[in-house]
C-alpha positions in Angstrom: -9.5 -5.6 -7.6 -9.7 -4.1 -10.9 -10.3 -0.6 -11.5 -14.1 -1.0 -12.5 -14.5 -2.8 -9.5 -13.4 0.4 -8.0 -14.9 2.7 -9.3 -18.6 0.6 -8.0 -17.0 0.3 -4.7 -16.1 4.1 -4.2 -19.7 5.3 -5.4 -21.1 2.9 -3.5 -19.4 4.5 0.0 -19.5 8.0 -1.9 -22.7 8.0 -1.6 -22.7 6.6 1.7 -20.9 9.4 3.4 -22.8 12.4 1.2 -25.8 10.9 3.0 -24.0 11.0 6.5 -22.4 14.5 5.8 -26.3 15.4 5.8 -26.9 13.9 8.4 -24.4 15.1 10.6 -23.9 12.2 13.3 -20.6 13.0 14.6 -17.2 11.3 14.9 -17.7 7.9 14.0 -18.4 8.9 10.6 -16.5 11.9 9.2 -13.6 10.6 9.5 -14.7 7.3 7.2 -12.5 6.3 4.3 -12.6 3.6 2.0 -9.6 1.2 1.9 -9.2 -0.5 -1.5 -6.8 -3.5 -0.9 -4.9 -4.9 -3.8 -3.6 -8.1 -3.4 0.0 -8.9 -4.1 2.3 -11.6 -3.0 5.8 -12.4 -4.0 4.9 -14.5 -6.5 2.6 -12.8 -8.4 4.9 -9.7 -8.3 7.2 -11.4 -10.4 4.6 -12.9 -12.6 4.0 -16.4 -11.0 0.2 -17.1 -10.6 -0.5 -18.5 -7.1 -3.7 -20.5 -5.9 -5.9 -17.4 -5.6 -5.9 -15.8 -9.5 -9.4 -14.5 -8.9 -8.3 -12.4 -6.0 -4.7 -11.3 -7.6 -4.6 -9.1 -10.0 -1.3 -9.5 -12.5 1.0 -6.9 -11.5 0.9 -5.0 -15.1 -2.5 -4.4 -14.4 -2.2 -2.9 -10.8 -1.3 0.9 -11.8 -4.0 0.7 -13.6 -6.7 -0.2 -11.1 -5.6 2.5 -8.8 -8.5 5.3 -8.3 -7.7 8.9 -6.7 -10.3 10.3 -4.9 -10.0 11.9 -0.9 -12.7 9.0 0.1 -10.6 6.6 -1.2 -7.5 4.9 0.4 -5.7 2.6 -1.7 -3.3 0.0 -0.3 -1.4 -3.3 -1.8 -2.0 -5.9 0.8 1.7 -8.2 0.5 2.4 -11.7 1.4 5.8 -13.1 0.7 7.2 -16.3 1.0 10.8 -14.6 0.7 11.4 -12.5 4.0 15.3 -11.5 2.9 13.4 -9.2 0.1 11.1 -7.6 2.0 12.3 -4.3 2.4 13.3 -4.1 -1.8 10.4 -5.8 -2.7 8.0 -3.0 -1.1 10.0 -0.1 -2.6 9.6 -2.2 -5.8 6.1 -2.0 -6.0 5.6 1.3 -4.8 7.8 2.7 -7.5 5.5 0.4 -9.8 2.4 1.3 -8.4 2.9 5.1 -8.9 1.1 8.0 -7.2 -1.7 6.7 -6.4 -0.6 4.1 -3.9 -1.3 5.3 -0.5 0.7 2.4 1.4 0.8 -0.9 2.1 -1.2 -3.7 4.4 1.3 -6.1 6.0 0.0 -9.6 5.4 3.1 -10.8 7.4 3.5 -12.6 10.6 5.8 -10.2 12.3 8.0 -8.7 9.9 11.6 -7.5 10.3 11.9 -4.1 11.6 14.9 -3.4 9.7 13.4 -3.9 6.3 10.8 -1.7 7.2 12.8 0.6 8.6 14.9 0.3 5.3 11.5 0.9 3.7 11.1 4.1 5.2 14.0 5.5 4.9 13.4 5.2 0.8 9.9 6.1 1.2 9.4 8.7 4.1 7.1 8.8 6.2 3.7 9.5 4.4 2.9 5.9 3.1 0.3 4.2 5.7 1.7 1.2 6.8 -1.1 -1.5 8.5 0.3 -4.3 10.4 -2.0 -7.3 10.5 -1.9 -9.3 13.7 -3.2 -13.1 12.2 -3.4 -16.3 13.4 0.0 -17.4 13.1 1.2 -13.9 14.4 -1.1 -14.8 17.3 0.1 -18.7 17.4 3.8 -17.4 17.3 3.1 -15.7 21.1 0.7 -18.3 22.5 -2.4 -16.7 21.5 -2.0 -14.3 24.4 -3.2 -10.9 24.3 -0.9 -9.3 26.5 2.4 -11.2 24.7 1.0 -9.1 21.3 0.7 -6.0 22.4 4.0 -6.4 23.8 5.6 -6.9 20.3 3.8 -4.6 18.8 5.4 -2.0 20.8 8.2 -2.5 18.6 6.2 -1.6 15.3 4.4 1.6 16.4 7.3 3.6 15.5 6.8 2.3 12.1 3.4 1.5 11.6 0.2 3.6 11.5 -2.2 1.0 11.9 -2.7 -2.4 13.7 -5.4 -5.1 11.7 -6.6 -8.0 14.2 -7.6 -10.6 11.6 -7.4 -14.2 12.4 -9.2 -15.4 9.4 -6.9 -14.3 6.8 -9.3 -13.5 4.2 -10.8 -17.6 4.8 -14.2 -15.9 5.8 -14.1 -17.5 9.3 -16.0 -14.8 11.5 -14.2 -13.9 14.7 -15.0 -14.0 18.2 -16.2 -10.6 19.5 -14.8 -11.0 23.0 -11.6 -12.6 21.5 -11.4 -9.6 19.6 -12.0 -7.0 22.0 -9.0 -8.8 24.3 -6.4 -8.0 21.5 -7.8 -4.4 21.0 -8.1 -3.4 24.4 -4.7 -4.7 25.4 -3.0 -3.0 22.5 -5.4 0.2 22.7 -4.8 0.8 26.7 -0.9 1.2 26.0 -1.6 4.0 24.4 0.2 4.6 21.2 -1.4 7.1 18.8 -2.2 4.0 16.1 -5.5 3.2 14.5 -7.1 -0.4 14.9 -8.8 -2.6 12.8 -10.7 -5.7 13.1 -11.4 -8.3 10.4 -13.0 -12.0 10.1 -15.7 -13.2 8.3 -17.5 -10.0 8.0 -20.5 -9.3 5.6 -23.4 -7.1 5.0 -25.6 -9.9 6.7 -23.3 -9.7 10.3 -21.4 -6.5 10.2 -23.5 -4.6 12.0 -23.7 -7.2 15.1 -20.3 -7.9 15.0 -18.6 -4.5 15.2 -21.9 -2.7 16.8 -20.5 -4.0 20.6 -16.7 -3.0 20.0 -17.8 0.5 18.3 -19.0 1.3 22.3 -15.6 0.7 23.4 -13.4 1.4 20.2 -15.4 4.3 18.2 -12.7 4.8 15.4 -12.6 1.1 15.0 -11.9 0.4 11.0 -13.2 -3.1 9.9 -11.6 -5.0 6.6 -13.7 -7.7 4.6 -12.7 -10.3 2.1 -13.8 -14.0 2.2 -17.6 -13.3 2.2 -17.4 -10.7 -0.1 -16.6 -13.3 -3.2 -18.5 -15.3 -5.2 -18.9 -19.0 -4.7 -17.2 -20.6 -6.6 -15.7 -18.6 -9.4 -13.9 -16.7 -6.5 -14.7 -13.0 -8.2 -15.4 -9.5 -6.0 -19.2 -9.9 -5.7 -19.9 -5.8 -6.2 -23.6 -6.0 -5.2 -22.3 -7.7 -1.5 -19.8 -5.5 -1.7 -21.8 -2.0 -2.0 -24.1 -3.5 0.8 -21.5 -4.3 2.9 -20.0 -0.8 2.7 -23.5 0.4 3.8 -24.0 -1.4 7.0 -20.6 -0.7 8.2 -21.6 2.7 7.7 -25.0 2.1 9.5 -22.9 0.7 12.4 -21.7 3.7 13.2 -25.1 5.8 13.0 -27.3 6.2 16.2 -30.0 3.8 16.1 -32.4 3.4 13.4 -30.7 5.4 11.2 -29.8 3.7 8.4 -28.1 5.0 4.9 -31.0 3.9 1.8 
């Protein structure tokens, strides 16, 4: 994302949440922020393009992009194809990031504890750390619900978040009740952890989709990517975007309320 893109996206939930403050609906709202995910994989941290250049940005230009504002959280969501760097490679990009950078999205099937405890040992403990939980992190344990909350027992320590995306940014919508399996058995062990859900999400199904897991799972965050490029230059489509940001904001009003 680059920074102009960012600056529509955060006035686009900006005003948003001035028309909710108004409002004053309650808990599923206030707490609202608006997660700005930079792309970054191993490759293109070193300057090697990969298969996705609309969608990564090159590395000199990611301090750049980065927007401060208290509505805004801004997070480098890292693939790698080398695992023995991990841990370096995230205090890397912090340091080139700057000040700006709130953390970091995990975009790794299980990652080794030690390099992210190595990470937080250089880092502290204020960076916001998600783990996403894909489909190969889901393959790896048999697709079973029970088997990943399980492992991620051994991340809570370490992680602030937990991301159930089996799409991977591919724009493949996911299953609600599939969904609310993997929430529910990670959310009933009760760790002090925020959850997320992603999959195919867009202004034209977000409210349906996270509308029945918001009853169950109030301070439910949702992430979007797929649907919310172009076709087929691959670009951030900001007008999707913006109305995106407003229905998932609608979601969490009481009925027939909507944000205009």
């Amino acid at each position: 994302m680059e920074g102009s893109e960012a600056v529509v996206c955060a006035r686009a939930i900006l005003g948003a949440m001035l028309i909710v403050s108004e409002l004053g609906v309650g808990k599923r709202v206030e707490h609202l922020q608006l997660m700005l995910g930079y792309l970054v994989s191993s490759k293109t941290l070193n300057g090697i393009p990969n298969k996705w250049p609309g969608r990564y940005p090159r590395i000199n230009r990611l301090r750049p992009a980065l927007r401060r504002h208290p509505a805004l959280l801004n997070l480098i969501h890292f693939n790698t194809d080398n695992r023995m760097r991990l841990a370096a490679d995230l205090i890397r990009l912090h340091e080139l990031a700057g000040p700006d950078l709130h953390g970091f999205q995990l975009n790794i099937a299980w990652p080794s504890i030690g390099d992210l405890e190595m990470y937080r040992e250089a880092m502290g403990p204020e960076p916001r750390l998600v783990l996403q939980i894909g489909a190969r992190a889901m393959r790896e344990l048999g697709d079973s619900p029970l088997r990943v909350a399980e492992m991620t027992g051994h991340y809570v320590s370490l992680v602030d978040d937990i991301l159930i995306d089996a799409s991977g940014g591919s724009g493949e919508p996911f299953v609600i009740e599939t969904g609310r399996a993997y929430l529910r058995a990670i959310a009933e062990r009760g760790w002090n952890i925020g959850l997320g859900i992603a999959g195919g999400l867009s202004s034209k199904n977000v409210k349906e989709q996270l509308g029945p897991l918001l009853e169950e799972f109030p301070l439910l965050s949702n992430d979007a990517e797929g649907r919310l490029r172009t076709k087929p230059e691959d670009t951030l489509d900001l007008f999707e975007t913006a109305s995106y940001i407003a229905k998932s904001v609608e979601a969490r009003l009481p009925a027939g309320m909507k944000v205009e």
